[in-house]
LOBADO-65604 format. One record per residue: residue number from 1; x, y negated, z of N, C-alpha, C, O in turn; residue in three letters. Coordinates in Angstrom, 3 decimals, m for minus. Example, Ala and Ser with C-alpha at 12.3 -4.5 7.8 and 13.67 -1.06 7.14 Angstrom:
LOBADO-65604
REC     k      neast     nnorth        nup     caeast    canorth       caup      ceast     cnorth        cup      oeast     onorth        oup     r
REC     1     13.190      5.690      7.800     12.300      4.500      7.800     13.200      3.300      7.800     14.236      3.319      8.465   Ala
REC     2     12.850      2.250      7.080     13.670      1.060      7.140     12.900     m0.030      7.870     13.409     m1.138      8.039   Ser
This chain:
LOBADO-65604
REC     k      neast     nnorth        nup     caeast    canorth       caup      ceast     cnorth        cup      oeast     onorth        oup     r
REC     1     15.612     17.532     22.601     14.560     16.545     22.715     14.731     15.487     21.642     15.830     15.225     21.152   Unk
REC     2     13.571     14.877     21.288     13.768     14.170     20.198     14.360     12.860     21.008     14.412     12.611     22.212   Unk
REC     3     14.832     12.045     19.710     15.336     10.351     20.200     14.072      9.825     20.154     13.407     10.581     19.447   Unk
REC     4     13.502      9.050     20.488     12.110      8.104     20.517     12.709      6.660     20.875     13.044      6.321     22.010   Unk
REC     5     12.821      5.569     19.301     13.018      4.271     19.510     12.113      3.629     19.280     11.283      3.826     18.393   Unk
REC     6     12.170      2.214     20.550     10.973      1.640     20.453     11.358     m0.008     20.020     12.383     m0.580     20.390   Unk
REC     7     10.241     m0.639     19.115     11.016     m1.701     18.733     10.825     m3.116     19.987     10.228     m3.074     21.063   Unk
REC     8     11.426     m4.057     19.478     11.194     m5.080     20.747      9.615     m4.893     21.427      9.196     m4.724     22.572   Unk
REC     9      8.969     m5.023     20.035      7.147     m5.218     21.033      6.976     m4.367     22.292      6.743     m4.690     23.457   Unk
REC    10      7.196     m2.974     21.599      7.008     m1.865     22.168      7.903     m1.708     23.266      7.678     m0.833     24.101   Unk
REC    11      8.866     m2.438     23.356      9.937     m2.332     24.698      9.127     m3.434     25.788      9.731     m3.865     26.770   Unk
REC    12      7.947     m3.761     25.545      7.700     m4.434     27.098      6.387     m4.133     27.664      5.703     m4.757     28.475   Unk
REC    13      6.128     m2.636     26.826      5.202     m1.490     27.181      6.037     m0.559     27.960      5.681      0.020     28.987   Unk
REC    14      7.215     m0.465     27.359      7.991      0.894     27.835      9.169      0.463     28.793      9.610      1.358     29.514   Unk
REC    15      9.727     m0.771     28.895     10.949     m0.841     29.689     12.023     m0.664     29.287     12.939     m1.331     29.767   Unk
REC    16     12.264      0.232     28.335     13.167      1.153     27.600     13.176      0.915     25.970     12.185      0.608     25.308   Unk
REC    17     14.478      1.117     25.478     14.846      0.605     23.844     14.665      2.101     23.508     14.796      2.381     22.316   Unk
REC    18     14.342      3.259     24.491     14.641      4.338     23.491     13.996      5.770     24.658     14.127      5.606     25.871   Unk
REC    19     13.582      6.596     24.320     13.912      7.779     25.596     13.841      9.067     24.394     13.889      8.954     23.170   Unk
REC    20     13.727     10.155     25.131     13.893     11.283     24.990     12.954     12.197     25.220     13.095     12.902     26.220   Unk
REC    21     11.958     12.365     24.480     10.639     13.669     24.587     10.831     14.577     23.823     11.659     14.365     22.936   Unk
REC    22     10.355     15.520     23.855      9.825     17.072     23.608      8.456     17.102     22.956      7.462     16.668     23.537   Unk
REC    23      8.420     17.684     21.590      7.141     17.492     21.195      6.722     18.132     19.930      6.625     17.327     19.003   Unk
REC    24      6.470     19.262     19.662      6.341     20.057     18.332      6.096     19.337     17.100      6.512     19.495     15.952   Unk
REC    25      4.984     18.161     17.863      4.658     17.330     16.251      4.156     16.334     16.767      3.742     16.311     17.927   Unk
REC    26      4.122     15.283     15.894      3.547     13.445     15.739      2.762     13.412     16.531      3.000     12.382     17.163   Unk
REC    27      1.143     14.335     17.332      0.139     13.614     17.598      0.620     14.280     18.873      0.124     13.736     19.860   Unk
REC    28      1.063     14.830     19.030      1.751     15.478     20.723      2.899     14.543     21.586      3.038     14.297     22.785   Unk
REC    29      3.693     14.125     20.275      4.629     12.670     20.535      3.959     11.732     21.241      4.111     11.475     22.436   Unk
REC    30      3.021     11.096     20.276      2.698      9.885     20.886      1.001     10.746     22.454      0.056      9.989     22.675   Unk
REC    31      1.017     11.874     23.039     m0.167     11.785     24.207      1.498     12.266     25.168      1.381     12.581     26.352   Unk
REC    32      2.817     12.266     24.558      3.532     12.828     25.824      3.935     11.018     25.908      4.646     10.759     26.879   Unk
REC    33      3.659     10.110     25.250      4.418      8.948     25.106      3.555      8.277     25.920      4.095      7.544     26.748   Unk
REC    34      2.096      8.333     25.914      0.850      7.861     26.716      0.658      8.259     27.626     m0.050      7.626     28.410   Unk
REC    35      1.296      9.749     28.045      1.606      9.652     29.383      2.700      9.863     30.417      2.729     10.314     31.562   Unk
REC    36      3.468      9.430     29.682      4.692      8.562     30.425      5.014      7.374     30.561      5.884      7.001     31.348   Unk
REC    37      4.241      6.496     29.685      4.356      4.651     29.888      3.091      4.373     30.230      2.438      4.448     29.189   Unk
REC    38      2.187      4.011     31.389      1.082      3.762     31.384      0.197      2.916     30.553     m0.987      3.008     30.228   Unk
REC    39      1.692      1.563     30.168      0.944      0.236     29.215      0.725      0.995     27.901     m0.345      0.628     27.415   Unk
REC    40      1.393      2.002     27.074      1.150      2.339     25.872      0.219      2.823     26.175     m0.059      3.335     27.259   Unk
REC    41     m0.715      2.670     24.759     m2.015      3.532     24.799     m1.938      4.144     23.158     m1.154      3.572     22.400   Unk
REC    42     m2.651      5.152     22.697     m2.966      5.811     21.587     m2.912      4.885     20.207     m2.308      5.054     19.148   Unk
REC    43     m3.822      3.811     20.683     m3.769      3.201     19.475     m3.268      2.026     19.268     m3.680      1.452     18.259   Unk
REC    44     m2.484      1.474     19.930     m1.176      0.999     19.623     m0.251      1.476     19.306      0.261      0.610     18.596   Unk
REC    45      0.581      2.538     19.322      0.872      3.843     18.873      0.238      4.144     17.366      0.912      3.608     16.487   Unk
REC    46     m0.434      4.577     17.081     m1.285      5.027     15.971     m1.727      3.808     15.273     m2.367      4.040     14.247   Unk
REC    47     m1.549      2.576     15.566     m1.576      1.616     14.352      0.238      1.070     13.812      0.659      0.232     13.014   Unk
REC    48      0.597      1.620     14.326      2.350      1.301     13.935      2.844      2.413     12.236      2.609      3.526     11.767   Unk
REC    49      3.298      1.684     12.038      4.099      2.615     10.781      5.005      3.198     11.697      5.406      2.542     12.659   Unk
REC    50      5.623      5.170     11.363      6.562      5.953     12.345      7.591      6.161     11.019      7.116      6.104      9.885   Unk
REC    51      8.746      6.357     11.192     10.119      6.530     10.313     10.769      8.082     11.449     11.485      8.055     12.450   Unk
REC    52     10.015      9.474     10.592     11.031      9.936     11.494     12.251     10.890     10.535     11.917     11.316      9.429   Unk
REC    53     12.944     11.021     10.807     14.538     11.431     10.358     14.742     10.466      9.394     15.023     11.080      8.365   Unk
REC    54     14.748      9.123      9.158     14.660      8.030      8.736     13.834      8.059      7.023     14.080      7.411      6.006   Unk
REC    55     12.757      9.163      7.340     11.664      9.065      6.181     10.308      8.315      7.098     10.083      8.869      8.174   Unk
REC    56      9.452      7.168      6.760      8.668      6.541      6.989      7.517      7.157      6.391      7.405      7.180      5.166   Unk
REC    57      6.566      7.710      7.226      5.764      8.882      6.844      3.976      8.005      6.879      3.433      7.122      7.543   Unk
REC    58      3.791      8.471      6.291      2.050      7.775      5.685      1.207      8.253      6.764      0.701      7.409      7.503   Unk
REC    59      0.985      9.471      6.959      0.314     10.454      7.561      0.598     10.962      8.364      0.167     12.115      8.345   Unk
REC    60      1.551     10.566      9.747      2.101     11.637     10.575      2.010     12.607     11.713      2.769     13.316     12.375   Unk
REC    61      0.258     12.207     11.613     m0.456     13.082     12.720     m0.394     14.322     13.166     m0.631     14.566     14.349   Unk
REC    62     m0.010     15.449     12.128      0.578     16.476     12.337      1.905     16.626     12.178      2.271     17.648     12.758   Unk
REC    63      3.133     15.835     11.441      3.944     15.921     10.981      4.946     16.188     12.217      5.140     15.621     13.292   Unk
REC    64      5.494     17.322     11.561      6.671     18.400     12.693      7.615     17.310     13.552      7.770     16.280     12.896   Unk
REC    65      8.130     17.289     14.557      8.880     17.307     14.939      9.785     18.058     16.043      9.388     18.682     17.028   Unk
REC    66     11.318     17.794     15.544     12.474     18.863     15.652     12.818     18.101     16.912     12.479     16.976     17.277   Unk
REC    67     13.735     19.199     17.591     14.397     19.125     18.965     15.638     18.113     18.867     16.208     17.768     19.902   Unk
REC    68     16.111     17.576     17.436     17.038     16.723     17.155     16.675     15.364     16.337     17.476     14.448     16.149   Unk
REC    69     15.620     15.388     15.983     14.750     14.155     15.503     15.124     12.825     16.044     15.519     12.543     17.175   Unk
REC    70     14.931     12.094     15.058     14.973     10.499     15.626     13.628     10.021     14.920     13.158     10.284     13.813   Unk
REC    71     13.122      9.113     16.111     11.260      8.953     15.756     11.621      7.280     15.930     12.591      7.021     16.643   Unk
REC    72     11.070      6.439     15.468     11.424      5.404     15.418      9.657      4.807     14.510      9.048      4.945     13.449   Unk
REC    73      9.502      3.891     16.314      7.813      2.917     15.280      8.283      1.457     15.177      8.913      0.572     15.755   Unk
REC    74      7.489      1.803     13.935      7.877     m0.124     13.255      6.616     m0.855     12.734      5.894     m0.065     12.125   Unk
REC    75      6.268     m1.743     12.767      5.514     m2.568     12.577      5.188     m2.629     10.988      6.107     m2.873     10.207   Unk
REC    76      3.576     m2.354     10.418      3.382     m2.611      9.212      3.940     m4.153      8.798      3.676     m5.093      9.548   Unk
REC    77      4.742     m4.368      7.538      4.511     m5.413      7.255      3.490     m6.113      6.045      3.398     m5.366      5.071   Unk
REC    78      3.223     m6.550      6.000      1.988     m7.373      4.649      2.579     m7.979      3.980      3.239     m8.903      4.454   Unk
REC    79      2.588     m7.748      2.788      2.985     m7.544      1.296      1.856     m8.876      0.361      0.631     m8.834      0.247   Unk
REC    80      2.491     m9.583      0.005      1.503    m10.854     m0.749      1.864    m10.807     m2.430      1.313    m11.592     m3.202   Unk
């Protein structure tokens, strides 16, 4: 199962700094993630930048994920 870390924001959606899902790829991640935390929803989720095997991926809607993965969402930051 993959690692799934969540950052502070996201820990008072989830309860949890971290859990453990199952999930072939990115857009399956975050509907097994929506329905296991009721407060997360899709697009809170889907407006976050995702870092998974500590590559920060542009596009990760389909992007694979492995049974040993670490998925980790982080907050865009703005650039001046």
């Amino acid at each position: 199962m993959a690692n799934v870390m969540f950052s502070s924001e996201l820990q008072q959606f989830t309860g949890e700094s971290s859990t453990a899902i199952s999930a072939p790829d990115y857009r399956s991640l975050v509907d097994a993630l929506c329905s296991k935390y009721e407060r997360l929803n899709r697009d809170l989720l889907t407006d976050m930048a995702v870092a998974i095997d500590g590559v920060i991926i542009v596009d990760p809607l389909l992007e694979p994920i492995g049974e040993d993965s670490q998925v980790l969402f982080l907050h865009f930051v703005a650039g001046g």
